[in-house]
N, C-alpha and C positions, 0 to 999 in steps of 0.2 A: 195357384196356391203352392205353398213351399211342400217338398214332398214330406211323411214325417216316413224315418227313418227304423228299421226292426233291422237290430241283430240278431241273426239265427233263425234259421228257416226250419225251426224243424215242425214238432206239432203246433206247441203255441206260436211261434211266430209265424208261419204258414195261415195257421186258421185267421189272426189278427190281420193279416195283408186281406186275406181274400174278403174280410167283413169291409176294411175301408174301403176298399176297390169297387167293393159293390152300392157302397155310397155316394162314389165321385171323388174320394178322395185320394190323393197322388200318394204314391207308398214306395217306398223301396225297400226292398230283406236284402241282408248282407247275408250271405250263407258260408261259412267257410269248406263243407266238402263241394265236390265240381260232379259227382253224382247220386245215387241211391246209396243207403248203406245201412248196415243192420244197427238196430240199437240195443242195448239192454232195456227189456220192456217186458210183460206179458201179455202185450198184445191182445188186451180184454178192453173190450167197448161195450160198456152198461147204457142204459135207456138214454142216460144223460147226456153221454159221450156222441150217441145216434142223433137225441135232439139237437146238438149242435151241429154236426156233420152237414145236416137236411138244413137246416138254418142256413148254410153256406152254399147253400144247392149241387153238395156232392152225393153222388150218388155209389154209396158204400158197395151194397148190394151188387151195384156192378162190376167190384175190383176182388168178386168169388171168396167173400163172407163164409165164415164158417159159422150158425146158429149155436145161440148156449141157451142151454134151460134150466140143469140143474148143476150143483155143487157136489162135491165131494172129497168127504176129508178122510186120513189115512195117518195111523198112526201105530205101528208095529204089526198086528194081525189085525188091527180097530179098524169100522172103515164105514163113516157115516153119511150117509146122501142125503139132498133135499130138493126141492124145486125152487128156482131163482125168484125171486117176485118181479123179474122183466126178463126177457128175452134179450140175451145179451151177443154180441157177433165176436168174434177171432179172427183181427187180420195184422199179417205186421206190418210194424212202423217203415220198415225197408219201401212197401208198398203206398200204405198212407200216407206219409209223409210225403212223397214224393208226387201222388195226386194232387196232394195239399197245393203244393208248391208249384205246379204247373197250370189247375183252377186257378190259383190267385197269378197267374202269370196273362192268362187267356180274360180273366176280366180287369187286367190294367195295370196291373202291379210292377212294379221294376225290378225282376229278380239277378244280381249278384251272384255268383257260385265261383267257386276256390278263391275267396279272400276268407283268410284268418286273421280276426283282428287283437291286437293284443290288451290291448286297453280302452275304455270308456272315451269316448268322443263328444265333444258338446254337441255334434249334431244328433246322435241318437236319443230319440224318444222311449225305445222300446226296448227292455231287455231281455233277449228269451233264447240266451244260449245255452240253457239246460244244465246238466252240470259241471259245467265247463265256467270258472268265473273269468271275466274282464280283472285287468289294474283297476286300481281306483272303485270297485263297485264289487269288492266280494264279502259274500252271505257272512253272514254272522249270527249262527247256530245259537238255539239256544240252551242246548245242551252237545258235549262233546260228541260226534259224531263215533261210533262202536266201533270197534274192530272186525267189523265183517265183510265179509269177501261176495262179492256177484258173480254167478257164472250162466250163460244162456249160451243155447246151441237150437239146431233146426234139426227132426230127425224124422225119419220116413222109417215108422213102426211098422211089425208086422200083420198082414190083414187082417187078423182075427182082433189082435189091441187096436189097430184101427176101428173097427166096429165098436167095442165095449169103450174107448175113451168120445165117442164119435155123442155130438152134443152135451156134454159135459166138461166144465173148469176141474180140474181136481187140484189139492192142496195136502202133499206128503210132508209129514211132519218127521224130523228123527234130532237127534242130540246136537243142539247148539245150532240152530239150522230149521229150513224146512224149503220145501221146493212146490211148484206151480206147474202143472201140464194142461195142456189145450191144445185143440188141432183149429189151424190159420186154414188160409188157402191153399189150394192144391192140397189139401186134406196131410201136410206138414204140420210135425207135432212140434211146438215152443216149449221146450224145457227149461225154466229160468231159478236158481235157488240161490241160495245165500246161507252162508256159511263162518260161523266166528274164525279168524284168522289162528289161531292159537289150535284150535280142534282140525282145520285142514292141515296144519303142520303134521297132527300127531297121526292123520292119517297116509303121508306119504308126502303134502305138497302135490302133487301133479291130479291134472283132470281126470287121469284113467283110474288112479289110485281114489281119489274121492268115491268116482262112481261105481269101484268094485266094492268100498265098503258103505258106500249107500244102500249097495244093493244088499247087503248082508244083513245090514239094520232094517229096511225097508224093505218087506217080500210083495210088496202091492208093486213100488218103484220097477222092482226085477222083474216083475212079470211084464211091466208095459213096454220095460227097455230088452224086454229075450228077443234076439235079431234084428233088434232096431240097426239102423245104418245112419251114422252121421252126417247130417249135408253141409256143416260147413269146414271147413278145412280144419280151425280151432275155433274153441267158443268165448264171445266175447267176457270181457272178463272188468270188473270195477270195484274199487271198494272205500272205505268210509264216505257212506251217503248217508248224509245230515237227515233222518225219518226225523219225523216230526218237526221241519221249520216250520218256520212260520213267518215273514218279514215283518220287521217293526217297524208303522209306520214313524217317516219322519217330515214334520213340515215343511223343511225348505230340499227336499227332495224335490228331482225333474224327472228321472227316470222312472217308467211306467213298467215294474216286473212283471213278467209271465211266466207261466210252467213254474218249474221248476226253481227258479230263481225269486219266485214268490213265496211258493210253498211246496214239501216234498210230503206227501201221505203214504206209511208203511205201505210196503207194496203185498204184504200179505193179505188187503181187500182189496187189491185188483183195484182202485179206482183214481191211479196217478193218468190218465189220459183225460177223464172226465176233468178232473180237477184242472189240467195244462187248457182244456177248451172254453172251463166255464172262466176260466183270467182273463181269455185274450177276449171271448166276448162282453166280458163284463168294463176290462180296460178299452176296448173301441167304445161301446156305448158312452164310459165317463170319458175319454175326449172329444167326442160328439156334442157332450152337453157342456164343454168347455169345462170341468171337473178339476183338478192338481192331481198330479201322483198322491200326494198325501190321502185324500178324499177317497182316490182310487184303491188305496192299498187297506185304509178303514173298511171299506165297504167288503173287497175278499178277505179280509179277516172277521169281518162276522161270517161272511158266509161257510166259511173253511176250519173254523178254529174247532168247533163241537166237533165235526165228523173226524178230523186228525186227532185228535183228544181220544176220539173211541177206539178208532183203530189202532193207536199206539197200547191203549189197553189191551186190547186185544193179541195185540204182537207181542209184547212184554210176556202176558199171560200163555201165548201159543210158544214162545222158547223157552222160559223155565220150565225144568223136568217138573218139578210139581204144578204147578199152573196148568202144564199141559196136559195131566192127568185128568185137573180137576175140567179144564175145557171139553175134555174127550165125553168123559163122566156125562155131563150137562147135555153133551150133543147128542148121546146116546139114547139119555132119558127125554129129551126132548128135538127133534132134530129138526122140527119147525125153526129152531135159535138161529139156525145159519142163515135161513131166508131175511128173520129181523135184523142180523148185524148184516147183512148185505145193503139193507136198509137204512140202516142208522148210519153208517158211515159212510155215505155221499150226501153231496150238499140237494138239502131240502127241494121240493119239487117246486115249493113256491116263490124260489130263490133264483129260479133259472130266469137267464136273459131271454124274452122271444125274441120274435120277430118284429123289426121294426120299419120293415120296407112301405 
């Protein structure tokens, strides 16, 4: 059998190798880094993210998980919890990924590493280099991608915020912006926020300067970062990411998007990894049953279009200063809300791919 071909190893192309591989069918990932490497992520894996993992016969658990149960939101002195409707894990992509990629190597897979490719190839099947576009094959947003800025870093809290952020995602909100804390493995805290480019300017430009006046808007943020220590030398850094694509399908399309290159979901509900795993298993299944990319790309658009729809609402609604009053307001009076939009914005439980061994 002719091999079919995935650009990019990372989540989705990783998971997609290791589902054909486990079928019998010949596969090769083209990866362009040669080894681990950290990504912009928040390294949150919801129920969905886990059902696929187990699907693939990795064993998460083993690669020293950090458990999540409940939520929590933060917004000036505001600061409202709730318990997750799944049990959710923290590990990052530097690690995952790279399980990914060595599982689907050990059941058959042909993996590639330090090729960069610049452009779309008739041979490949598979597109899943995240947000990185090929020539010939780039997204086409449907609306302009914002002027916001990415920033993630790894940082070894001190004991005591260790303990208080310890099973807990939390979600700090402040002007034009809002940021994401979780502890991964080796009990290392993911800090990842995002920040309108116009308001990092007015705050200094530089990472230090950001975070001396986060902490001054944010006294939840200050408290978790008092003696924190940075582990990575600088924090990755990205900016205009298209939140809410969505690909439109096209008939005489061949290529079969994953991740990101499908669909991008606000990362303020944490469920851009779920969404990169339920693609590649949903794109193996439909060329299993001999399916089109077209077919393929119909079908993750019902699946993905409601849940990105809500979260964008909700993101909209969580960066305007008034929006985010009224958000707060609601969570306060009610703070069961967070568990339901934890809910609402992943794709449906009756949507998931099983097992089809």
């Amino acid at each position: 059998m002719t091999p079919i071909v995935i650009a990019g190893g990372g989540l989705a192309g990783a998971a997609a190798a290791c589902d054909l591989a486990q079928h019998g069918q010949p596969v090769r990932v083209i990866e362009r880094n040669l080894g681990p490497v950290h990504k912009i992520c928040g390294d949150f894996l919801s129920a969905e993210a886990q059902h696929y993992l187990r699907r693939l016969g990795l064993d998460a658990a083993g690669l020293g998980v950090h458990p999540i149960s409940r939520v929590r939101v933060a917004q000036g002195a505001h600061l409202v919890q709730a318990a997750l409707p799944f049990t959710a894990i923290g590990l990052s992509r530097r690690v995952l990924d790279e399980a990914l990629l060595t599982h689907a190597a050990a059941l058959g897979a042909e993996v590639q590493r330090g090729v960069a490719l610049a452009s779309l190839t008739p041979d490949i099947t598979c597109l899943a280099t995240g947000k990185h576009d090929l020539r010939g094959s780039a997204r086409e947003p449907h609306n302009i991608p914002e002027e916001l800025v990415g920033f993630k870093t790894y940082l070894r809290l001190a004991p005591d915020q260790i303990a208080a952020l310890r099973g807990h995602v939390e979600v700090i909100l402040f002007r034009r912006g809002y940021a994401g804390l979780q502890l991964v493995e080796c009990e290392q805290a993911n800090l990842c926020l995002l920040i309108h480019r116009d308001h990092l300017a007015q705050v200094g430009g530089t990472w230090a300067a950001l975070l001396a006046a986060l902490c001054l808007e944010a006294p939840h943020l200050a408290r978790r970062l008092r003696d924190a220590v940075e582990l990575l030398e600088k924090p990755i850094t990205i900016a205009r990411v298209p939140y809410g694509f969505i690909h439109r399908p096209q008939r005489d399309e061949r290529v079969f998007r994953l991740g990101d290159q499908a669909c991008v979901i606000p990362s303020f509900t944490g469920d851009g990894m779920s969404m990169a795993l339920h693609s590649a298993a949903l794109a193996v299944r439909s060329l299993r049953a001999g399916q089109s990319a077209f077919e393929y790309h119909q079908l993750l658009a019902h699946d993905v279009t409601g849940p990105i729809r809500r979260a964008w609402t909700l993101y909209r609604l969580g960066r305007a200063g008034p929006g985010r009053a009224v958000l707060i307001h609601a969570l306060r009076l009610w703070p069961g809300l967070l568990s339901q939009t934890a809910a609402l914005t992943r794709v449906a439980r009756r949507n998931w791919v099983e097992d089809s061994h």
